[in-house]
Legacy VTK file of the C-alpha trace (Angstrom):
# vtk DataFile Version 3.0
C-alpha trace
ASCII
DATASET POLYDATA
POINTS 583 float
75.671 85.250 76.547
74.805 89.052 76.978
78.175 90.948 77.608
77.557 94.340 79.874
80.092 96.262 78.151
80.706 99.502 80.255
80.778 102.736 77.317
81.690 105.713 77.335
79.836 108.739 76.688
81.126 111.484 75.668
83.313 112.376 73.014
85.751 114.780 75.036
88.659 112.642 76.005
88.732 110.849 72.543
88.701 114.236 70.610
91.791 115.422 72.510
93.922 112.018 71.742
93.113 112.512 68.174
94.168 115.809 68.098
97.732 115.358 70.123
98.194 112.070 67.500
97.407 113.782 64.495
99.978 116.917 65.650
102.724 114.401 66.846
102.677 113.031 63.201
104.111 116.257 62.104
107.770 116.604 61.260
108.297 119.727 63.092
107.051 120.282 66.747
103.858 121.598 67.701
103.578 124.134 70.513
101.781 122.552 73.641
99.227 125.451 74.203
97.795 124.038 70.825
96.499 121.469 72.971
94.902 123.528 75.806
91.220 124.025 74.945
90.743 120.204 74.109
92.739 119.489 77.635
90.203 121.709 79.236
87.158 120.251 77.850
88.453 116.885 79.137
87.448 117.493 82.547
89.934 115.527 83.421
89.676 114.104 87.988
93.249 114.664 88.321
92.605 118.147 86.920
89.343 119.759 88.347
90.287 122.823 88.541
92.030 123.426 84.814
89.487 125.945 83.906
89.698 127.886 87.116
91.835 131.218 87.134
93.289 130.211 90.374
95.985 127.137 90.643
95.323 123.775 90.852
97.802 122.635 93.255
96.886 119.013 93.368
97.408 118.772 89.095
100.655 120.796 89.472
101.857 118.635 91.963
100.980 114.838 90.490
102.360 116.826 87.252
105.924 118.330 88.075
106.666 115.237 90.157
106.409 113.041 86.815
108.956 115.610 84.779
112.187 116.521 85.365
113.471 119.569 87.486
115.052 120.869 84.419
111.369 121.072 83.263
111.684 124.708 84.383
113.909 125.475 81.484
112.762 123.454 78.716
111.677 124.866 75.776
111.085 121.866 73.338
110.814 118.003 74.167
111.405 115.253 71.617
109.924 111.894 72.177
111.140 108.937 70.710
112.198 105.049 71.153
115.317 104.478 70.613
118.962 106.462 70.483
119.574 105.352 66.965
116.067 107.496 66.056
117.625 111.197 67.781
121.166 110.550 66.265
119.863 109.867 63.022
117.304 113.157 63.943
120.845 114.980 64.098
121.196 114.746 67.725
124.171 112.740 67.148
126.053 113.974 71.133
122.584 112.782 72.776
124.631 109.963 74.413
126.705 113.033 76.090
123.432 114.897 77.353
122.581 115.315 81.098
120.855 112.225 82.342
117.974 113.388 84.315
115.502 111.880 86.405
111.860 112.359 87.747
110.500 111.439 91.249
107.045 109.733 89.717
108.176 108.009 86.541
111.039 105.365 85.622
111.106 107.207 82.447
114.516 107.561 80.791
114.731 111.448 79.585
118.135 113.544 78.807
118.359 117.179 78.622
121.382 119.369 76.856
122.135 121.512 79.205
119.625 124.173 77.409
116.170 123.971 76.581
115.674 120.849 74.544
114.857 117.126 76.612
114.553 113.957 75.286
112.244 111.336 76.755
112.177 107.556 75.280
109.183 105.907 75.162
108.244 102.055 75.395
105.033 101.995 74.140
102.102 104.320 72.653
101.146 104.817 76.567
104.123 106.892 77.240
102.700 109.161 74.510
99.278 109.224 76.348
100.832 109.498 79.602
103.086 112.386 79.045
101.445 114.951 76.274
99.019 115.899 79.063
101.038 115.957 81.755
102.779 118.522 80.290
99.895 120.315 79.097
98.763 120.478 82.439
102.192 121.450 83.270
102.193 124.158 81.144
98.697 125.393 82.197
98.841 125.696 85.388
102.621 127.227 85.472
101.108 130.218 83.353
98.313 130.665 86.421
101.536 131.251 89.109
102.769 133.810 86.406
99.843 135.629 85.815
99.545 135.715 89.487
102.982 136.438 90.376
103.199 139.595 87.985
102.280 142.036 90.633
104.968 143.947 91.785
104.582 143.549 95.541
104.783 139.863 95.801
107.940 140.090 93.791
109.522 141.906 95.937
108.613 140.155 98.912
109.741 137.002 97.522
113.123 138.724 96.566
113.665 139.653 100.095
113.572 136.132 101.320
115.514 134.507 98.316
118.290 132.145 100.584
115.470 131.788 102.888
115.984 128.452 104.712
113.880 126.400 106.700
109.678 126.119 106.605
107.982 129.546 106.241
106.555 131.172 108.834
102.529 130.997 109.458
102.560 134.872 108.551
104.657 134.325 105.904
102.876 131.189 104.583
99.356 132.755 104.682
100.545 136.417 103.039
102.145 134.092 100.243
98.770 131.382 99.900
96.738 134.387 99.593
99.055 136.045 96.428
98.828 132.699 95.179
95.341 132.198 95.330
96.156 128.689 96.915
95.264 127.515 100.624
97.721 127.513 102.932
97.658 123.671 103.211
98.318 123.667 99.710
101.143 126.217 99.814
102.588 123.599 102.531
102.522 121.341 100.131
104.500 122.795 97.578
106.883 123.860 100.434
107.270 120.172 101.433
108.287 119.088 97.746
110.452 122.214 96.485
111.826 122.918 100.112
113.822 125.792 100.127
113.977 126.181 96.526
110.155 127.110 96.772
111.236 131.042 96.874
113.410 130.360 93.932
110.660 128.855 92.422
108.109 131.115 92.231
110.884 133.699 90.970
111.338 131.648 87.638
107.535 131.297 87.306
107.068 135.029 88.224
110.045 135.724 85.299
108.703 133.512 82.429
105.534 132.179 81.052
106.017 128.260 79.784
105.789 127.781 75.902
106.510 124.351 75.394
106.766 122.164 71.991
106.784 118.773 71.163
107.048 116.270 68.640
108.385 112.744 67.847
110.852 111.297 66.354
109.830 107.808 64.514
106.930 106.020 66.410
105.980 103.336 64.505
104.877 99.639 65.712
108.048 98.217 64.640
110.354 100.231 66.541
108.353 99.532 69.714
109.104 95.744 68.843
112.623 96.428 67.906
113.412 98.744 71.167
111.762 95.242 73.329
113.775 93.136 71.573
116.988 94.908 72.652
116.274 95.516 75.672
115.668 91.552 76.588
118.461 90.833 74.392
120.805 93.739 76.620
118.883 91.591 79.815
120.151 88.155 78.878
123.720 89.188 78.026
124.003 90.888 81.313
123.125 88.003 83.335
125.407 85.314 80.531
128.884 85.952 82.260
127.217 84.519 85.782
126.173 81.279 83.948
122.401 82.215 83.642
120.260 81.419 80.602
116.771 82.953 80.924
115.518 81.405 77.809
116.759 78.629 78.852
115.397 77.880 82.536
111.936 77.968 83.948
110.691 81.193 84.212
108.518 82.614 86.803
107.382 86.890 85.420
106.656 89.277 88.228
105.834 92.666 87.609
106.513 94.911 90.623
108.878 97.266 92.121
113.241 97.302 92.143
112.893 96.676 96.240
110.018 94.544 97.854
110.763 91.226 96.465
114.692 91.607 97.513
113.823 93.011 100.833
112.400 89.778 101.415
114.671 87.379 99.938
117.645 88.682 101.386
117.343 89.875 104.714
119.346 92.602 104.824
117.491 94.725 106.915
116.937 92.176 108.821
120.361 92.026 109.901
120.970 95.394 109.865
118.233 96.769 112.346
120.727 98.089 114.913
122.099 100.230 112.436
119.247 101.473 110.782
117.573 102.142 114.406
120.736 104.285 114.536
120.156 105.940 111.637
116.850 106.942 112.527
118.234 108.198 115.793
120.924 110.175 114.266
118.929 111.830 111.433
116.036 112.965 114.533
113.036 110.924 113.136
111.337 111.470 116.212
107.926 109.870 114.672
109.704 107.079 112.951
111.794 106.664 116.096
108.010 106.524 118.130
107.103 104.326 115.365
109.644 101.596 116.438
109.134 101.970 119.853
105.608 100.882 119.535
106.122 97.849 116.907
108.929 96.293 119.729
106.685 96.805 122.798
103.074 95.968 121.128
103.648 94.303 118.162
100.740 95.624 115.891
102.665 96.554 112.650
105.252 94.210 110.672
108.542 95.082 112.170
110.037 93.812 108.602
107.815 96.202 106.822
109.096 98.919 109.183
112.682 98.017 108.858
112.450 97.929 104.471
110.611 101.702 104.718
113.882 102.794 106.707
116.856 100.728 104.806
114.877 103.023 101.496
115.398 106.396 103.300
118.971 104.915 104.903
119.924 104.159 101.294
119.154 107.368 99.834
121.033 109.170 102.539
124.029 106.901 102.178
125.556 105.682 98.310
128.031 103.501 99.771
125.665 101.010 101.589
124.170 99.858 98.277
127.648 98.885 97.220
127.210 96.613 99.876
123.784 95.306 99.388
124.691 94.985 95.512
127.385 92.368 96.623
124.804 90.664 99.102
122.077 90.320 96.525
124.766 88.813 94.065
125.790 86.401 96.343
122.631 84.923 96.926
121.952 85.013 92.944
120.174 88.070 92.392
121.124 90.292 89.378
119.950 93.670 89.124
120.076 94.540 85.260
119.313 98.412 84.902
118.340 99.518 81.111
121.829 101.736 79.838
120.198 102.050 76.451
116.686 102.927 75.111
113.793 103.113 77.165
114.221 103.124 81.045
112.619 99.486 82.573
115.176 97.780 85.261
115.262 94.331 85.716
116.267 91.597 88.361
116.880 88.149 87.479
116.407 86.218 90.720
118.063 82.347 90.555
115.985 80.387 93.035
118.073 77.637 93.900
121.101 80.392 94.873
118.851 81.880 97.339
119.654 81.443 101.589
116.475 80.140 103.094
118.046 81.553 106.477
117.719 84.803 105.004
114.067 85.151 103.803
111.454 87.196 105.266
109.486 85.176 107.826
106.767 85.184 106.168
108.086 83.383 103.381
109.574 79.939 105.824
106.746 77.549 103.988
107.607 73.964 104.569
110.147 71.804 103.398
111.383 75.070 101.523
114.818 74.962 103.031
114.929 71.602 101.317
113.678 72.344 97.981
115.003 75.745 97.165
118.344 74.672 96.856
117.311 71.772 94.341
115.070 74.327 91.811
116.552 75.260 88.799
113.812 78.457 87.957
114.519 82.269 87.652
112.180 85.025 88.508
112.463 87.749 86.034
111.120 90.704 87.841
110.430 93.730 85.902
110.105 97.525 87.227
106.033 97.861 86.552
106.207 99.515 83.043
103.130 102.227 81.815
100.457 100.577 80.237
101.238 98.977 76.596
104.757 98.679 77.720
103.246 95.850 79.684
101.897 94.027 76.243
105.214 94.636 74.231
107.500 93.388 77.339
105.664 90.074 77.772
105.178 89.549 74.382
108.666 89.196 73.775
109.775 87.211 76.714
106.886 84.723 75.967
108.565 84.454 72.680
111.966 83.926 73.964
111.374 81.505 77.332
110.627 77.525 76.912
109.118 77.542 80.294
106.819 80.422 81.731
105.786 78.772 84.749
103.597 81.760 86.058
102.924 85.568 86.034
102.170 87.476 88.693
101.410 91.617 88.795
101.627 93.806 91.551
99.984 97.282 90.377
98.848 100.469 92.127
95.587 101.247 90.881
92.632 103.560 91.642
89.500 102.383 93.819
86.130 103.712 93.176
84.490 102.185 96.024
87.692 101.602 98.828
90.411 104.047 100.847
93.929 104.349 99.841
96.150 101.206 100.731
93.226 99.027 100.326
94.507 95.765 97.819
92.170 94.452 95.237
91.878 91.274 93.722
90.244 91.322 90.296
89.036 88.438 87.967
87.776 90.415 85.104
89.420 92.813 83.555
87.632 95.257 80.839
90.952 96.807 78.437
90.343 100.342 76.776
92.944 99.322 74.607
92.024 96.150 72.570
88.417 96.816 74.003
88.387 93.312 75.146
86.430 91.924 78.523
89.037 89.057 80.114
87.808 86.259 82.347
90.120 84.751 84.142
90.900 82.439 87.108
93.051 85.131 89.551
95.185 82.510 91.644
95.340 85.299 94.772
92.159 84.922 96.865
91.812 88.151 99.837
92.990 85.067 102.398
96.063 85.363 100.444
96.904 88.689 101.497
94.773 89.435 104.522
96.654 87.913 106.849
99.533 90.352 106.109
97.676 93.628 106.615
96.887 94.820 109.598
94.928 97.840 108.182
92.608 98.451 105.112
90.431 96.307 103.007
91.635 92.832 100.934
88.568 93.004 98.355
88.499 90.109 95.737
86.074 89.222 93.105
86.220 92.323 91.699
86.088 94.031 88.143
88.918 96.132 87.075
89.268 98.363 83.896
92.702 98.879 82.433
92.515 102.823 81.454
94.606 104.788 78.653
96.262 107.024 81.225
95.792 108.627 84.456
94.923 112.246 82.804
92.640 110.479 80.624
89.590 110.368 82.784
87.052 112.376 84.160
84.209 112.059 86.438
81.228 110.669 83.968
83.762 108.238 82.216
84.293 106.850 85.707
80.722 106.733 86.704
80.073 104.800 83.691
82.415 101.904 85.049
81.228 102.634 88.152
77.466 101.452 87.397
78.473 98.381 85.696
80.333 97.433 89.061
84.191 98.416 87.698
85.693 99.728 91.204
89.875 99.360 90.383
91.193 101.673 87.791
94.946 100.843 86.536
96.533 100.767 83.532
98.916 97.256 82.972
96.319 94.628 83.428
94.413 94.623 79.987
97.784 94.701 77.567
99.398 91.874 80.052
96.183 89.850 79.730
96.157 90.011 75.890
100.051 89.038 75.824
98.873 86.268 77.849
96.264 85.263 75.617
98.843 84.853 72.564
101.342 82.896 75.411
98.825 80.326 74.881
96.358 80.430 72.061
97.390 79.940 67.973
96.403 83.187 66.950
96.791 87.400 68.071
94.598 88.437 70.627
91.347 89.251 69.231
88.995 92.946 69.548
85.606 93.971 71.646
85.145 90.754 72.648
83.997 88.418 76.021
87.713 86.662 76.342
87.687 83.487 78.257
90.884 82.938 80.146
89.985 80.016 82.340
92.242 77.647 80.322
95.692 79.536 80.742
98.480 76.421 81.100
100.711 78.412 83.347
99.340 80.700 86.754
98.462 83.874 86.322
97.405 86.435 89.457
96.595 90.156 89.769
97.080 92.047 92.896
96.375 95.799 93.050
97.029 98.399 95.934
94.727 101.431 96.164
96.987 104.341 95.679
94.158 107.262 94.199
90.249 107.814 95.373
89.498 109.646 92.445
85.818 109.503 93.093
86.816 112.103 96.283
88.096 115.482 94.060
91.462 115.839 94.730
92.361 113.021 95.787
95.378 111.772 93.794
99.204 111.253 94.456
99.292 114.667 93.701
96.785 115.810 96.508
98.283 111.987 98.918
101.742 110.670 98.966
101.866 106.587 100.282
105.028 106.903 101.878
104.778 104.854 104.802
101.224 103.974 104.752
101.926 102.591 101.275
104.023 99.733 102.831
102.052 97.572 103.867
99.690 96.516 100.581
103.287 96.937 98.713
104.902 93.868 100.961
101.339 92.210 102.158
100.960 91.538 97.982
104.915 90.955 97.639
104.415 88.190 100.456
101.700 86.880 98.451
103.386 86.697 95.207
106.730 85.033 96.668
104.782 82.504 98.726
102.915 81.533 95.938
105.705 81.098 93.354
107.148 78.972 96.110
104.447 76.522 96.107
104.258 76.319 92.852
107.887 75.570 92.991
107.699 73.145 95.421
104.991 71.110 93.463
107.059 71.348 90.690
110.231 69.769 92.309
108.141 67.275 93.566
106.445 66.134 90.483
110.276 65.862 89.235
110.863 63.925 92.465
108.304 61.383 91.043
109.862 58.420 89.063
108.205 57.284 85.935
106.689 53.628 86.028
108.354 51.069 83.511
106.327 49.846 81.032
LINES 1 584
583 0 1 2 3 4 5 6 7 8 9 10 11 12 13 14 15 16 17 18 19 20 21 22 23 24 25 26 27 28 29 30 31 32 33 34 35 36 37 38 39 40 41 42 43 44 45 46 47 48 49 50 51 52 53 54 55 56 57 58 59 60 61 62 63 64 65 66 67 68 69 70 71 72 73 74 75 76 77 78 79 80 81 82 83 84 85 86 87 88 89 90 91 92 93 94 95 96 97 98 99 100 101 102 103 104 105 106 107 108 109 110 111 112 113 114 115 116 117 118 119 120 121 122 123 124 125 126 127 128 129 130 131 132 133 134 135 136 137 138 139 140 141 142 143 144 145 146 147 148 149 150 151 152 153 154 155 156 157 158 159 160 161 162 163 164 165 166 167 168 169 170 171 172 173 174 175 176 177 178 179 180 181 182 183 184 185 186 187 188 189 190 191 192 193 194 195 196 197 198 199 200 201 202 203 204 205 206 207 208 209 210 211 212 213 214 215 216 217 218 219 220 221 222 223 224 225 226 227 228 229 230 231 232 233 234 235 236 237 238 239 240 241 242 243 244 245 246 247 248 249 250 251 252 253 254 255 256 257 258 259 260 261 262 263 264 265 266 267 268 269 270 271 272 273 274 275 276 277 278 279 280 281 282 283 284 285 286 287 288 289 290 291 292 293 294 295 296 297 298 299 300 301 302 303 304 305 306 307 308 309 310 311 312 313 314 315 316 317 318 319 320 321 322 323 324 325 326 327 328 329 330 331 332 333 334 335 336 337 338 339 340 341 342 343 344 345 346 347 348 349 350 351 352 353 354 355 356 357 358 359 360 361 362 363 364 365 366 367 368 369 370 371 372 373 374 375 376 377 378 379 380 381 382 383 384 385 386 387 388 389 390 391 392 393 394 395 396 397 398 399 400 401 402 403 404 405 406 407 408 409 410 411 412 413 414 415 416 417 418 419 420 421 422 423 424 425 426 427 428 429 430 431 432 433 434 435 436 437 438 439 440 441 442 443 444 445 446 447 448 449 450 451 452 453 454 455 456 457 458 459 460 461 462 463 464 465 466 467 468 469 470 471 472 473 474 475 476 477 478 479 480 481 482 483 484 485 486 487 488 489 490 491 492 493 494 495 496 497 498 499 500 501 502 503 504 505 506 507 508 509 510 511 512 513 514 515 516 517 518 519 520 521 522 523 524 525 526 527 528 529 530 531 532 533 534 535 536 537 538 539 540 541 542 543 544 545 546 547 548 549 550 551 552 553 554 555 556 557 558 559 560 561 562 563 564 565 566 567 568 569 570 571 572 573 574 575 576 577 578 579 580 581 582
């Protein structure tokens, strides 16, 4: 058959990968503004403006919420896989450095105190996700100092250092116009940094960034040998409550650490009066409107509604997730977080432990009071990792499991033809990485998930393309897919797809080829949620946070994934239900 493989032209975005791999293969670091002319010539959508004297809020923005606050002072960032790499590097106190976190990426990343951070990687797509991230980091810190080097503005903004609460409009547009930013922009940035804003643009005003990099180790093997501790740390966790993953059917879900235990345990749910209190007390007037409105009219999941709050109520309050912690384990769900190596939490759920009284409406299918109890299968549900991650993670539970009864992803993903929050339902899949087209058999149709959304589009039949990192696209490479009919952008599907492919077949997954999937022995389904418009400049999670509009595609495909693995369940127990004939 002829195979409509979509290419792309141009040799910009390839040029500046080979130049960060060939420097990161360098025993000493290499100083990031090495890599700013080839970042520039990238073009990259989720940095338009890179070439532009003034700011590019929108790349600052999707940047400094995937890096640490510490980010401010770091002169030099190691990469690496796994402690035993830095420590024999001669970082032998790393286990004693700061743990420190970022608001866009489960990456695990320590800092001493200084100007050195460490970030552990899982796969070759950390690598391609974070060199230009903070190379556009770097750049567009440099454009606030530049900017910020008149006198005047400095000592404006050091008469409102302390300054608490939301600028004034003067204030706002005097500042947006020093900047060089709008003033809806300079909101922005207020919303994030808050009152440390001022503070802020003080450091950046003090101190052009001059980052380095380089990596410790790297190689294929240590990928492999930091997976095969971290399912190894999994299992053992999970041992002393008399669970066996490799020993039980296994149903893989890749999502999130809170939709699928917001619905199987209720505890919202049963907590509503509080967390309307909560709302009340903290003066959510909106959110308070918000519940109003679901009570009297009904429009909007009131679960949905209640799992958005019980996130916010948990985040203002450390000692209610002692208590859900003890809930979820008494209804046999484990939460195993990663202590060592690269950063990837994990739940084991135990199906037959679970209280049917407790689940999400949405999830009472028939006879399922009767037959949960009676099912011996897990659900091992992964935190979504960053592209290859996805590849190296499956491959070694595939290794590992007798039974994988199903796999089922839940992704955000960019649409080049839908809004954000729409979900997409691909069955073919084009992967940058092994260049491979896969055709598969998607068991989520739209009626799957439709009925759970009250808002946006449930599009599926369509054709997805599994990119080599959000920074690593510009406008032609997208219009290429774009004309071939690729509308959903993402990065997990491809290197899932090829683990897949060696789940089942004799032999590794092969290269540039038309990959027929149709034959898969156990279910496989893909469900994406539109989170970036990148065709519309600007429009990233940068430029548009989800927040609560991002709720319902994150549950409406969380419903989806449950119900199904419940069926499948249920088929199973009755096929076991099923006596043999004597012969």
């Amino acid at each position: 058959m002829e195979r409509t493989v979509p290419r792309r032209i141009g040799d910009e975005i390839q040029l500046y990968m080979r130049t960060y791999y060939s420097l990161l293969r360098s025993s000493h670091p290499f100083d990031i503004e090495t890599l700013e002319e080839s970042h520039l010539a990238m073009t990259s959508s989720l940095h338009i403006s890179a070439q532009e004297l003034q700011p590019d809020v929108s790349a600052f923005l999707y940047s400094a919420l995937r890096l640490p606050d510490c980010i401010k002072d770091v002169r030099r960032v190691w990469i690496g896989q796994t402690e035993r790499s830095f420590v024999g590097a001669g970082y032998t106190d790393i286990a004693d450095w700061e743990r420190v976190f970022a608001p866009g990426r489960r990456r695990r990343m320590q800092f001493d105190g200084k100007e050195t951070l460490v970030a552990f990687i899982a796969s070759r797509s950390d690598i391609d996700d974070m060199i230009p991230i903070l190379v556009a980091f770097q750049i567009e810190w440099n454009k606030f100092n530049a900017l910020l080097q008149d006198s005047g503005i400095q000592r404006w903004l050091e008469k409102r250092k302390g300054h608490i609460g939301q600028l004034s409009d003067e204030d706002c547009g005097h500042l947006a116009e020093s900047l060089q930013v709008s003033v809806p922009d300079l909101r922005r940035l207020e919303i994030v940094w808050q009152a440390g804003l001022i503070e802020l643009l003080l450091e950046m005003a003090a101190k052009r960034k001059d980052m380095s990099v380089g990596m410790i180790s790297g190689s294929l093997s240590d990928y492999r040998r930091a997976t095969a501790s971290w399912w190894k740390e999994l299992c053992k966790a999970v041992e002393a409550h008399g669970v066996d993953p490799e020993d039980r059917p296994i149903y893989f879900v890749s999502s999130n650490t809170h939709s699928l235990i917001n619905l199987l345990t209720g505890f919202a749910h049963r907590h509503e009066e509080s967390l309307v209190r909560y709302i009340e007390r903290s003066n959510y007037e909106s959110m308070l409107a918000e519940y109003k409105d679901i009570r009297r009219y009904g429009h909007k999941s009131l679960e949905n509604f209640l799992y958005y709050v019980l996130g916010r109520f948990l985040a203002d309050d450390q000692a209610s997730i002692d208590d859900l912690r003890q809930v979820e384990r008494s209804v046999g769900i484990y939460r195993v977080p990663n202590k060592h190596g690269f950063q990837i939490e994990a739940q084991i759920i135990d199906l037959g432990q679970l209280n049917p009284d407790w689940l999400d409406p949405r999830l009472h299918l028939p006879n399922v009071a009767d037959e949960l109890p009676r099912s011996d299968a897990l659900i091992v549900n992964i935190d979504y990792p960053l592209g290859m991650a996805a590849y190296e993670i499956l491959s070694r539970i595939s290794e590992r499991v007798t039974q994988l009864r199903g796999v089922y992803i839940m992704g955000k993903a960019a649409t080049l033809n839908g809004r954000v929050g729409d979900v997409m339902i691909p069955n073919v899949v084009h992967d940058e990485h092994s260049q491979n087209t896969y055709l598969f058999d998607n068991c989520f149709s739209a009626d799957d998930v439709k009925s759970y959304m009250n808002f946006g589009n449930t599009l599926d039949n369509q054709k997805a393309v599994t990119a080599l990192g959000t920074f690593l696209q510009n406008q032609t490479y997208m219009s290429v897919f774009y004309r071939e009919g690729y509308t959903d952008i993402e990065m997990e599907a491809g290197p899932y797809l090829s683990a897949i492919y060696e789940a089942f077949r004799p032999k590794r997954h092969p290269n540039d080829e038309i990959v027929n999937m149709y034959q898969v022995p156990f279910d496989i389904g893909f469900l994406h949620y539109a989170s970036d418009t990148p065709m519309k400049h600007g429009q990233n999670l940068g430029a548009v946070n989800l927040a609560y509009m991002g709720v319902e595609p994150t549950y409406a495909t969380a419903v989806a994934i449950l119900r199904r693995i419940f069926n499948q369940e249920s088929q199973r127990q009755g096929q076991r239900a099923v006596p043999m004939p004597i012969k």
